[in-house]
C-alpha positions, 0 to 999 in steps of 0.5 A, a space after each residue: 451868808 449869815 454871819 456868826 453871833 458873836 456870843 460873850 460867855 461869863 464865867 470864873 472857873 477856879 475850885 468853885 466854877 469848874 463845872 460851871 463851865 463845863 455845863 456851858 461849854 456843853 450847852 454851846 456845843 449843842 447849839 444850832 447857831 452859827 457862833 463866835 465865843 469870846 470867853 472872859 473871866 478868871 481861875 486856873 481851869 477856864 483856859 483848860 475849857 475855853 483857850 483863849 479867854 480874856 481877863 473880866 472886864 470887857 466891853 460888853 457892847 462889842 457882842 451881839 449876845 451875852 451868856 453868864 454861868 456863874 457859881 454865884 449868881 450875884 456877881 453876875 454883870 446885870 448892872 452892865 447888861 441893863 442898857 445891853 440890846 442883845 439877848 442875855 441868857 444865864 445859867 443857875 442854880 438858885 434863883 434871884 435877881 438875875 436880869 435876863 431874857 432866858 434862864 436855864 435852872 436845871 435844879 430839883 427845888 421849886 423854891 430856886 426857881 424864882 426870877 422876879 427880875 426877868 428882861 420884859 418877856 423873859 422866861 426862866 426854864 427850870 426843873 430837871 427836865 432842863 438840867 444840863 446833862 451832857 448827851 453821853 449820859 443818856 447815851 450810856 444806860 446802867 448795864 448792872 454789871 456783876 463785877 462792876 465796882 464802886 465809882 466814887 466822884 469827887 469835886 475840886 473843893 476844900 470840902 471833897 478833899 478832906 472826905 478823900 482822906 476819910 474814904 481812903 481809911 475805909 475799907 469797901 466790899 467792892 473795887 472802888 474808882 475814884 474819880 476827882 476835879 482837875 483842880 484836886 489838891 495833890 492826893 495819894 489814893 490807897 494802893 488798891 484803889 484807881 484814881 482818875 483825874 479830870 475825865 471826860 464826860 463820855 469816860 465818867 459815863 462809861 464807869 458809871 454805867 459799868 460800876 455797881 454804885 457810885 457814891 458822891 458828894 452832891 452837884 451835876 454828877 448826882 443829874 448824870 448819875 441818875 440820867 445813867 441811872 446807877 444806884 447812887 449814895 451821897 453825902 452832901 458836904 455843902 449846905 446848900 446841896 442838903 435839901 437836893 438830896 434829900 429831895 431825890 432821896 424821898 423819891 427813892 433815887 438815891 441814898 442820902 448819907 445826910 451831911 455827917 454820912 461819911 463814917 456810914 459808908 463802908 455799912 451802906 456800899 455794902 448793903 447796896 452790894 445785895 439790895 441796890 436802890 435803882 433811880 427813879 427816872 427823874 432825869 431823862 439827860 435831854 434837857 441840854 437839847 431843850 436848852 439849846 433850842 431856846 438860846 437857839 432862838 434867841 440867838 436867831 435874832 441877831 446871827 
């Protein structure tokens, strides 16, 4: 009989980590391995995704394997994980000195793609054909529904939090949804307004394929909103989801607002409301699988 790999997952999940670990709860979901999960790290919404995890620290020589999902990817443990046997697997976003033998990058930019401090043998899978997309977005195609309204995805952060309240004092063409992190401060939507908090992926696909657009501000939900592929607007509120969304703006995929957009919303869900830009087949929601059966293989080794 074999015997499960014990796998130690890495993570921090506050305001900041929350989808961190819910791509790599996606992502273990979809292995074919036999695996025990240990998760270990902090913030008030990992037990909500993993129960039962410890406080970091621990004692990395009692796992057969070692998973590091981290928002920043130098707070990894790689100092610790140099002597480590097993495999070492991570997932992220910007490149850099990640000392692993498997990387998972699903992002879009060429130039987050560089890993000059890979294990001897190493690789790094990167670009949207491995990005993390959970399957019920593939699942979930655009129904272009005439009476669909506008989806509006938000984050947990500071930054989604204070556009909320600027979006709350517009006034839009459609009926709008606002779906929001579990982490979200405490907010009073407008009164002809649905909010959601902390949906599942098979219910934010569900709206997304129903909706005449959706409007967001940059991470994984621009890859799920395009693996859907409903007309998508974003504002990028962080510095470092700009250059993404231009990226798939240039492609025509979406409509990027640029990072001071936010007062040119109203204007363009109404535009979009006649001319809806469709995306462009960038993300086909698969590369969860393709992920999951390189880890798988690695694990293979020691389960």
């Amino acid at each position: 009989m074999i015997q499960p790999a014990r796998l130690l997952v890495r993570l921090d999940a506050g305001p900041k980590g929350l989808g961190h670990a819910v791509r790599a709860k996606a992502l273990l979901d979809g292995l074919k391995t036999p695996v025990t999960v240990t998760a270990s790290g902090g913030g008030a919404g990992l037990e909500t995704i993993f129960p039962g995890c410890v406080p970091w620290p621990v004692d990395i020589d009692d796992f057969d394997a070692v998973l590091v999902d981290l928002p920043e990817a130098a707070d990894g443990p790689w100092a610790e994980l140099r002597a480590f046997k097993g495999p070492v697997i991570a997932i992220d976003d910007f490149g850099g000195g990640i000392e692993a033998d498997l990387v998972i990058n699903g992002t879009v930019l060429p130039a987050y793609h560089r890993y000059p401090a890979l294990r001897p043998g190493g690789r790094a899978l990167c670009g949207p054909d491995h990005a993390l997309i959970r399957p019920a977005f593939a699942a979930h195609p655009w129904r272009n529904p005439p009476d669909g309204g506008l989806a509006i995805v938000l984050g947990s952060g500071e930054a989604a939090f204070r556009w909320a309240h600027h979006l709350a004092g517009l006034r839009f063409p459609l009926p709008v949804t606002l779906v929001v992190g579990a982490a979200f401060p405490d907010f009073t939507a407008p009164s002809d307004w649905v909010m959601r908090r902390a949906v599942g992926a098979e219910a934010l696909a569900e709206l997304l394929a129903g909706s005449r657009a959706a409007l967001m501000t940059g991470g994984m939900v621009i890859y799920e909103a395009q693996a859907v592929g409903v007309p998508s607007l974003v504002c990028p509120l962080l510095d470092n989801m700009v250059a993404e969304v231009a990226w798939f703006a240039e492609r025509g995929a979406v409509v990027d607002l640029g990072p001071k957009g936010g007062g040119e919303v109203e204007r363009i869900a109404e535009r979009l409301a006649v001319n809806r830009p469709r995306p462009a087949g960038l993300i086909d929601g698969r590369g969860l699988e393709r992920a999951a059966r390189a880890v798988d293989a690695l694990l293979e080794r020691v389960a």
